[in-house]
C-alpha positions as CSV (number, residue, x, y, z in Angstrom):
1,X,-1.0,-0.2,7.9
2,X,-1.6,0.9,11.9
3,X,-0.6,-2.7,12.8
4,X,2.7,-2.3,11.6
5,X,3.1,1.3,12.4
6,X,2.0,0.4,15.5
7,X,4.7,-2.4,16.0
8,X,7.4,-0.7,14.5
9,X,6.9,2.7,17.1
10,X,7.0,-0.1,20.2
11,X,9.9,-1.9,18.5
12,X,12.0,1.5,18.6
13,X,11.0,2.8,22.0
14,X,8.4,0.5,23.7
15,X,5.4,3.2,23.5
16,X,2.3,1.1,23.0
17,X,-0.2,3.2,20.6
18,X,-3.7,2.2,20.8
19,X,-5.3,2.3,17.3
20,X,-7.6,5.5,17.3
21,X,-4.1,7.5,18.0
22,X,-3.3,6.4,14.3
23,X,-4.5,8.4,11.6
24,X,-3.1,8.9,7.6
25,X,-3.6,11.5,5.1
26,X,-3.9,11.0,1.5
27,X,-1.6,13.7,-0.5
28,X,-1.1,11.3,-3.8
29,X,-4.2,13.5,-5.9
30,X,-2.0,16.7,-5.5
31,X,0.3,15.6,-7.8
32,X,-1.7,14.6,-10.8
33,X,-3.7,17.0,-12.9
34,X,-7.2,15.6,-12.5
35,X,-8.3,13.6,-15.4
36,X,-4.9,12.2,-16.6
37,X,-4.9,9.1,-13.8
38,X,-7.3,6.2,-15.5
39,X,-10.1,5.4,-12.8
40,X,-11.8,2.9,-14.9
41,X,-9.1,0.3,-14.3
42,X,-10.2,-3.3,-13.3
43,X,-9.3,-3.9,-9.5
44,X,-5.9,-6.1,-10.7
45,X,-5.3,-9.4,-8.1
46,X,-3.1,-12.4,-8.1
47,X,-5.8,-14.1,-10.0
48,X,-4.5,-11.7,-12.8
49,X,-1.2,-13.0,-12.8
50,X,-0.6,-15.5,-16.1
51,X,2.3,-18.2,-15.8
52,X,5.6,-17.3,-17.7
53,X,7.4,-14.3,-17.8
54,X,4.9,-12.4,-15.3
55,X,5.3,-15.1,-12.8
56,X,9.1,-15.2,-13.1
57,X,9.3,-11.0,-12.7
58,X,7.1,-11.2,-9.6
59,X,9.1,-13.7,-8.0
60,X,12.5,-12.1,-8.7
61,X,10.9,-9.1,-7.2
């Protein structure tokens, strides 16, 4: 994520930010009650992905 942060800031003004200038903060567990997000889910991948339909909706997407 800094990478393109980074190359998107110098894009728009040509200020160069050096990495440790880049920090982000993680809001997303304010907005779930705890214990109603399923933290036991397998880690999904593109190894996951079967041939058919779920092929053909990824690659419209």
């Amino acid at each position: 994520m800094a990478p393109a942060l980074r190359d998107g800031v110098r894009l728009a003004d040509g200020l160069r930010l050096p990495a440790e200038d880049i920090a982000c903060a993680f809001y997303g567990d304010l907005y779930f009650e705890k214990g109603t997000r399923s933290a036991d889910l397998p880690a999904w991948d593109e190894t996951d992905v079967e041939d058919g339909l779920e092929v053909e909706l990824l690659m419209a997407w």
